[in-house]
N, CA, C and O atoms as a printed pandas DataFrame, in Angstrom:
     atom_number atom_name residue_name chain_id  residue_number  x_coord  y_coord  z_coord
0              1         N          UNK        A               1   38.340   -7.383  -14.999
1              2        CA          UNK        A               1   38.263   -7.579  -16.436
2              3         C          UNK        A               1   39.354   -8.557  -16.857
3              4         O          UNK        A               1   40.543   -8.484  -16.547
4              5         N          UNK        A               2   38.636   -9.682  -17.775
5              6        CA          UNK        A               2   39.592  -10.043  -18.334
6              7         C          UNK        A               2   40.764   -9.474  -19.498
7              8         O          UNK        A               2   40.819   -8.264  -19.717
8              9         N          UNK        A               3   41.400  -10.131  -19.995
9             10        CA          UNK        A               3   42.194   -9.673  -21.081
10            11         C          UNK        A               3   43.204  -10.918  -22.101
11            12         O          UNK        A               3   44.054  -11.652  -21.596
12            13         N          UNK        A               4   42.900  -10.900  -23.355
13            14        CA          UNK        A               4   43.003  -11.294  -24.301
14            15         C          UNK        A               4   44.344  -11.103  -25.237
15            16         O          UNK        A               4   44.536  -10.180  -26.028
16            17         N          UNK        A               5   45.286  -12.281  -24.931
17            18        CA          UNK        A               5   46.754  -11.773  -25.866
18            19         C          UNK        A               5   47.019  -12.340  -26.926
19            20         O          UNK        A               5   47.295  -13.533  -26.805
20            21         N          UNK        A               6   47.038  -11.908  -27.972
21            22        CA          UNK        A               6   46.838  -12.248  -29.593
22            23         C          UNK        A               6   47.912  -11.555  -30.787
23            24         O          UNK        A               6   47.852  -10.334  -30.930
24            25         N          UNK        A               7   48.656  -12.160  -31.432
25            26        CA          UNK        A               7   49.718  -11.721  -32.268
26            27         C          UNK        A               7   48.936  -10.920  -33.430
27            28         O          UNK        A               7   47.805  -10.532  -33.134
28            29         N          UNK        A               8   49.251  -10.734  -34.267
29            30        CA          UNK        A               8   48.821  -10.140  -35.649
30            31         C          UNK        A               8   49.976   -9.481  -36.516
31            32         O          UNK        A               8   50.823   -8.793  -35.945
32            33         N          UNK        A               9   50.013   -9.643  -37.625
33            34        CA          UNK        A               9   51.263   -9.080  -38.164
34            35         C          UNK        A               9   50.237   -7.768  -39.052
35            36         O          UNK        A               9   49.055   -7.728  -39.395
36            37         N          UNK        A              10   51.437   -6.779  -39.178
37            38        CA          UNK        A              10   51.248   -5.025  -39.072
38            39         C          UNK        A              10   51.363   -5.174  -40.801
39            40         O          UNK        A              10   50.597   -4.588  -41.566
40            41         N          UNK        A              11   52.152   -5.813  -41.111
41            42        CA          UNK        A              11   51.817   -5.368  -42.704
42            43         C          UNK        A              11   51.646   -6.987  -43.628
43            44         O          UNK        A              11   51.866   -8.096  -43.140
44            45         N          UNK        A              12   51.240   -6.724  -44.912
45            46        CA          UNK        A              12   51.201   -8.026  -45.991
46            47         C          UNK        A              12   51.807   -7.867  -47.146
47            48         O          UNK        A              12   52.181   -6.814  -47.663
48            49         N          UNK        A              13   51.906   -9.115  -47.597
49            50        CA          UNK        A              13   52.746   -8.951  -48.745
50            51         C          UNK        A              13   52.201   -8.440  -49.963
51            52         O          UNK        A              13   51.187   -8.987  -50.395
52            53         N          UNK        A              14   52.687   -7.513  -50.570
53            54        CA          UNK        A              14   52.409   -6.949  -51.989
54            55         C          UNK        A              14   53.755   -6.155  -52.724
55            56         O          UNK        A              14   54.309   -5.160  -52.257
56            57         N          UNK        A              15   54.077   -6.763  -53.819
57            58        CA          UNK        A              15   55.232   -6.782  -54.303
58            59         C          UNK        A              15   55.439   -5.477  -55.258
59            60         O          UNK        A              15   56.452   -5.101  -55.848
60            61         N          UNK        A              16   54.010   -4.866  -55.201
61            62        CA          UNK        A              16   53.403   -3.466  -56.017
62            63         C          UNK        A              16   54.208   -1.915  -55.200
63            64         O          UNK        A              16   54.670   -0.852  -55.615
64            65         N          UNK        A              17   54.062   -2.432  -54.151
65            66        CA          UNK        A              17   54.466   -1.310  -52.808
66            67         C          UNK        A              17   55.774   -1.613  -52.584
67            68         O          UNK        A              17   56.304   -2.700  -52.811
68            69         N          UNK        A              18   56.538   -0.158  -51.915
69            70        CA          UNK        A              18   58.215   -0.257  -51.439
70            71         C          UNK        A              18   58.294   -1.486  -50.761
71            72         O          UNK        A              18   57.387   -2.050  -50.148
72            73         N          UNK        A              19   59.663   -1.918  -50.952
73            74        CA          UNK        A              19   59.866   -3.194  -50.152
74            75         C          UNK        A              19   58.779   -4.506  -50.018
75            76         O          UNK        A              19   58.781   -5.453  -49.231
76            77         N          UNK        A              20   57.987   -4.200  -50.967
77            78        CA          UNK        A              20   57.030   -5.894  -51.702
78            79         C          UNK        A              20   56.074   -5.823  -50.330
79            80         O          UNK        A              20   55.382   -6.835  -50.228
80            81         N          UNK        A              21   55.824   -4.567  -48.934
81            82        CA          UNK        A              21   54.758   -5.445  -48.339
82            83         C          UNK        A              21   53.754   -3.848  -48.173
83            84         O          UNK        A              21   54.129   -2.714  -48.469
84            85         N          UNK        A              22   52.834   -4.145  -47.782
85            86        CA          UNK        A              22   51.931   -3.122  -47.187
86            87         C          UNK        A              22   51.096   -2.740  -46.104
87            88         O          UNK        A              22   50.297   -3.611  -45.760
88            89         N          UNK        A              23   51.061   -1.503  -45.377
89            90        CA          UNK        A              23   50.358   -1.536  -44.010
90            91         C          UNK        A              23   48.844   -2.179  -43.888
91            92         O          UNK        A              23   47.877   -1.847  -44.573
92            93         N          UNK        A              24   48.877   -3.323  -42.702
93            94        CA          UNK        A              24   47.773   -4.383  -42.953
94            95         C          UNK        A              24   47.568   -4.755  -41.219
95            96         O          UNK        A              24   47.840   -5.760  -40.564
96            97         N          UNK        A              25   46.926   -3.364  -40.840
97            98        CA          UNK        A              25   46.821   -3.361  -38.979
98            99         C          UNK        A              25   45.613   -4.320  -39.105
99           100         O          UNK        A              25   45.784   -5.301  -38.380
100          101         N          UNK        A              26   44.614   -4.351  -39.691
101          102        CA          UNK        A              26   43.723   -5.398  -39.540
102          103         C          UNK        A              26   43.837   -6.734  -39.780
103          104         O          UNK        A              26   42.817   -7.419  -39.705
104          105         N          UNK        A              27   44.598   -7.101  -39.980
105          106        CA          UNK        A              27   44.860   -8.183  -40.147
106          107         C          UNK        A              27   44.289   -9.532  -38.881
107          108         O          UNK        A              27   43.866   -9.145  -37.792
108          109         N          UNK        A              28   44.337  -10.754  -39.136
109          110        CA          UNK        A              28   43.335  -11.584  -38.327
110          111         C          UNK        A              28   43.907  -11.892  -36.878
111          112         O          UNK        A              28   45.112  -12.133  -36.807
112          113         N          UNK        A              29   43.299  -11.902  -35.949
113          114        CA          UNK        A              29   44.163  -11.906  -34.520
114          115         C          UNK        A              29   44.494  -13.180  -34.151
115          116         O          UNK        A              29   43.580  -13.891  -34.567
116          117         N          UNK        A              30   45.469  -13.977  -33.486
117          118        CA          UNK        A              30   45.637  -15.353  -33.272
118          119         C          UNK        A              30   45.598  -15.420  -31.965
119          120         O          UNK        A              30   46.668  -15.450  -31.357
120          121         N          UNK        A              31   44.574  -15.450  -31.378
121          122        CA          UNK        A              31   44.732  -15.898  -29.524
122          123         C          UNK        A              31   46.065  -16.731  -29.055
123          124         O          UNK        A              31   46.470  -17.704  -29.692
124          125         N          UNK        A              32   46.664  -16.265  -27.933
125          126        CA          UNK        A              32   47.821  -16.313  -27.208
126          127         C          UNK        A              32   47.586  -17.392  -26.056
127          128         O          UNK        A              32   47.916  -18.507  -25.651
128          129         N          UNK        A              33   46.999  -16.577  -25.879
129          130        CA          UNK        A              33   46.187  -16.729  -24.003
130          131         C          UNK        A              33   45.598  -15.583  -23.584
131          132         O          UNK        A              33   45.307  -14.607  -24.276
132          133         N          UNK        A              34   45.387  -15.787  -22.091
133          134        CA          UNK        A              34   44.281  -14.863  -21.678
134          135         C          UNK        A              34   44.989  -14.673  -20.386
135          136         O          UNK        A              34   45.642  -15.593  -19.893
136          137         N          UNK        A              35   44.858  -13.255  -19.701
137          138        CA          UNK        A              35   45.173  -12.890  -18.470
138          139         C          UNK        A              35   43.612  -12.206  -17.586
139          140         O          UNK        A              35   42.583  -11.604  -17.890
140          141         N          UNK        A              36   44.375  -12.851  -16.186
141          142        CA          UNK        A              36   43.361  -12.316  -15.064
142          143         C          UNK        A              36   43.769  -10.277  -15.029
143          144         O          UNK        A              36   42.849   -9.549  -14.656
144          145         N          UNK        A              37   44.834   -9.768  -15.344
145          146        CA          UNK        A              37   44.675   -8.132  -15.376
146          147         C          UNK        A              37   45.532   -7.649  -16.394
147          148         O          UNK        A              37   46.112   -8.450  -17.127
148          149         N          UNK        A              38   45.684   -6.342  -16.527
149          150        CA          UNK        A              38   46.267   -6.050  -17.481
150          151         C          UNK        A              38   48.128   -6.041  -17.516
151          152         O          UNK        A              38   48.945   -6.024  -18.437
152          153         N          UNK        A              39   48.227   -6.060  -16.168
153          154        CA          UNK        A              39   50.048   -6.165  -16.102
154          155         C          UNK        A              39   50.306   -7.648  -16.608
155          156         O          UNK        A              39   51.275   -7.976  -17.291
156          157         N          UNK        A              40   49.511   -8.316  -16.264
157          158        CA          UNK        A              40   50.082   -9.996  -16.740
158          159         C          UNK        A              40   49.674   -9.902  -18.051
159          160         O          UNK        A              40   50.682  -10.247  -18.667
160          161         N          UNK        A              41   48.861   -9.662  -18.817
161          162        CA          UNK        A              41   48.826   -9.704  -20.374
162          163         C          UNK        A              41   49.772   -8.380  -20.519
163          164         O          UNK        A              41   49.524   -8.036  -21.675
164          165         N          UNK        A              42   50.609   -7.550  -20.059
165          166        CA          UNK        A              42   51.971   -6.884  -20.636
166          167         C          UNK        A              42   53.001   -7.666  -20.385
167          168         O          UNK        A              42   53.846   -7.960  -21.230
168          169         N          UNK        A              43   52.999   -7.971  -19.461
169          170        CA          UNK        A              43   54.102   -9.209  -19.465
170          171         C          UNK        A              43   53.947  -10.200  -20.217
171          172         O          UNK        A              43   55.026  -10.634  -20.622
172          173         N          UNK        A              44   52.770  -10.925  -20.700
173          174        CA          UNK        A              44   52.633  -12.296  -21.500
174          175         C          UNK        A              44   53.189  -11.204  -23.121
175          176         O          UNK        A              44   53.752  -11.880  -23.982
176          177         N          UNK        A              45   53.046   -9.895  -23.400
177          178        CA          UNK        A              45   53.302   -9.257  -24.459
178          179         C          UNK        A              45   55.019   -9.137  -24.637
179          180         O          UNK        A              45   55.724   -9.283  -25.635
180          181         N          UNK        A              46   55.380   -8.786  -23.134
181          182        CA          UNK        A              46   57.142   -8.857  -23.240
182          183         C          UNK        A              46   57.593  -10.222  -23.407
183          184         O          UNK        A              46   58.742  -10.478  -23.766
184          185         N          UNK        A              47   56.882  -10.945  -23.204
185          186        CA          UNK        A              47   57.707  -12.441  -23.115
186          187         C          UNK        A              47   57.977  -12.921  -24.382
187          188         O          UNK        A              47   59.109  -13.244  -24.741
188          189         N          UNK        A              48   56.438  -13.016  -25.462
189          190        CA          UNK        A              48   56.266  -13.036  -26.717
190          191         C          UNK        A              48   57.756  -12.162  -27.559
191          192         O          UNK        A              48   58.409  -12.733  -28.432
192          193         N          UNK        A              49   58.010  -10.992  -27.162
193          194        CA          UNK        A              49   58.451  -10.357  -28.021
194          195         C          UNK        A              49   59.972  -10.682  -27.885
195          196         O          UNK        A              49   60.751  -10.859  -28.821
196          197         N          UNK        A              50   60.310  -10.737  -26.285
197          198        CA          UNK        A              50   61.322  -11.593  -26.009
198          199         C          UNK        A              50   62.298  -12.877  -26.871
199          200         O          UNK        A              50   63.484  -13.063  -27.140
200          201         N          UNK        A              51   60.937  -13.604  -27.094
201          202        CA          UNK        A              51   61.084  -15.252  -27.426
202          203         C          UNK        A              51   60.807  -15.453  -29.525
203          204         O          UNK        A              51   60.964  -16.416  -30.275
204          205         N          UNK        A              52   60.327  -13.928  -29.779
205          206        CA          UNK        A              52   59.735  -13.944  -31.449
206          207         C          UNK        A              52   60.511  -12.609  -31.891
207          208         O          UNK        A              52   60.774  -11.617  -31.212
208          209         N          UNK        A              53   60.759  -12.851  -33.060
209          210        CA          UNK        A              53   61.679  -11.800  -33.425
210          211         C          UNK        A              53   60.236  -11.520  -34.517
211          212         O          UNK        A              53   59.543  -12.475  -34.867
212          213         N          UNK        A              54   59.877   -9.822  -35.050
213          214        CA          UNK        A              54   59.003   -9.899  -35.901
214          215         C          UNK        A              54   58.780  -10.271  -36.885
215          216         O          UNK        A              54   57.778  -10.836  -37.324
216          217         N          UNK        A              55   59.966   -9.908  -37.466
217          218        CA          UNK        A              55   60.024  -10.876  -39.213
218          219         C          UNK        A              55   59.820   -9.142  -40.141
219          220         O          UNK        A              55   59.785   -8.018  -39.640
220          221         N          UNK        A              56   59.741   -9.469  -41.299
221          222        CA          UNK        A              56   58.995   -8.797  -42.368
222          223         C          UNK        A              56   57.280   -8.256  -42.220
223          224         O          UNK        A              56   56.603   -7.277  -42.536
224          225         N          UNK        A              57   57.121   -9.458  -41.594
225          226        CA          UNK        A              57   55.619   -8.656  -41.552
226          227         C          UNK        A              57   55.378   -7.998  -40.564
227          228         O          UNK        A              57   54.368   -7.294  -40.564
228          229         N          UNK        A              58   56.425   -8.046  -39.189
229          230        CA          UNK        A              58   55.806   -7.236  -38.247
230          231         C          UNK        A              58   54.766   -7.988  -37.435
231          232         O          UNK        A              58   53.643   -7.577  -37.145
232          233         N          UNK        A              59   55.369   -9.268  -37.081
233          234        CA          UNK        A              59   54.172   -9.819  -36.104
234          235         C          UNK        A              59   54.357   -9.298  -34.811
235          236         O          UNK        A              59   55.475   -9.371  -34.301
236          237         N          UNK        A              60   53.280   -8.709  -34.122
237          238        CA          UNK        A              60   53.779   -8.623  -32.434
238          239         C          UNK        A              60   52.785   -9.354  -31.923
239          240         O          UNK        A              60   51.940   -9.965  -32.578
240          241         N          UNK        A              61   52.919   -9.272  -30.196
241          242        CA          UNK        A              61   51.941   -9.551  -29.354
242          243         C          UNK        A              61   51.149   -8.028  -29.062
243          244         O          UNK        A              61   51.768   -6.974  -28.919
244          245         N          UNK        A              62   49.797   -8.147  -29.012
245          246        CA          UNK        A              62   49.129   -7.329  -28.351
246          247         C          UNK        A              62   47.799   -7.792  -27.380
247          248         O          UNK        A              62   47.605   -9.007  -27.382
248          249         N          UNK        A              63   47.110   -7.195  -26.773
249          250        CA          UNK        A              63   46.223   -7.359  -25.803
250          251         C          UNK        A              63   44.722   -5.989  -25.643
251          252         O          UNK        A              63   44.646   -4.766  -25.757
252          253         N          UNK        A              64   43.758   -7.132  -25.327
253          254        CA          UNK        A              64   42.585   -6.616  -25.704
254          255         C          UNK        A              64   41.682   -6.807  -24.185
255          256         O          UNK        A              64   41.608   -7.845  -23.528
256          257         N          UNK        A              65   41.193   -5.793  -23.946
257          258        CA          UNK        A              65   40.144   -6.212  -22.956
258          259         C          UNK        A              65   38.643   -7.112  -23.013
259          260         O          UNK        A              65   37.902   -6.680  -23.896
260          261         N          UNK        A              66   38.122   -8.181  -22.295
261          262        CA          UNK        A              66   37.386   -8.873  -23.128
262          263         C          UNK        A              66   36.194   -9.205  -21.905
263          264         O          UNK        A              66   36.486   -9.757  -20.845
264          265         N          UNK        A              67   34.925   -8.796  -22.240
265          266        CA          UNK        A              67   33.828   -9.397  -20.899
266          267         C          UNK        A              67   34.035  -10.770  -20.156
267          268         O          UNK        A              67   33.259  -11.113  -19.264
């Protein structure tokens, strides 16, 4: 199986809610790259997180299994 590594940030801005943002897991996925198994897309996830600090919104790397 392949696998699919894509950021997304966890919350959005709304200035209505504590601290101006709000929980926003759906948010749109941004393709990374792609791994041949799942340890190399955890590692392409540590590297990301390594090299990106999240911010306010909570961007991470995550990974998806993909046909």
């Amino acid at each position: 199986m392949k696998y699919r590594v894509f950021t997304r940030n966890w919350w959005k801005h709304n200035p209505a809610w504590p601290g101006g943002r709000e929980p926003h897991g759906g948010a749109r996925k941004h393709t990374i790259g792609f791994a041949d198994s799942e340890e190399s897309a955890r590692d392409m996830c540590r590297v990301y997180a390594a090299n990106h600090k999240p911010g306010k919104l909570g961007r991470k790397a995550e990974y998806e299994g993909v046909q």
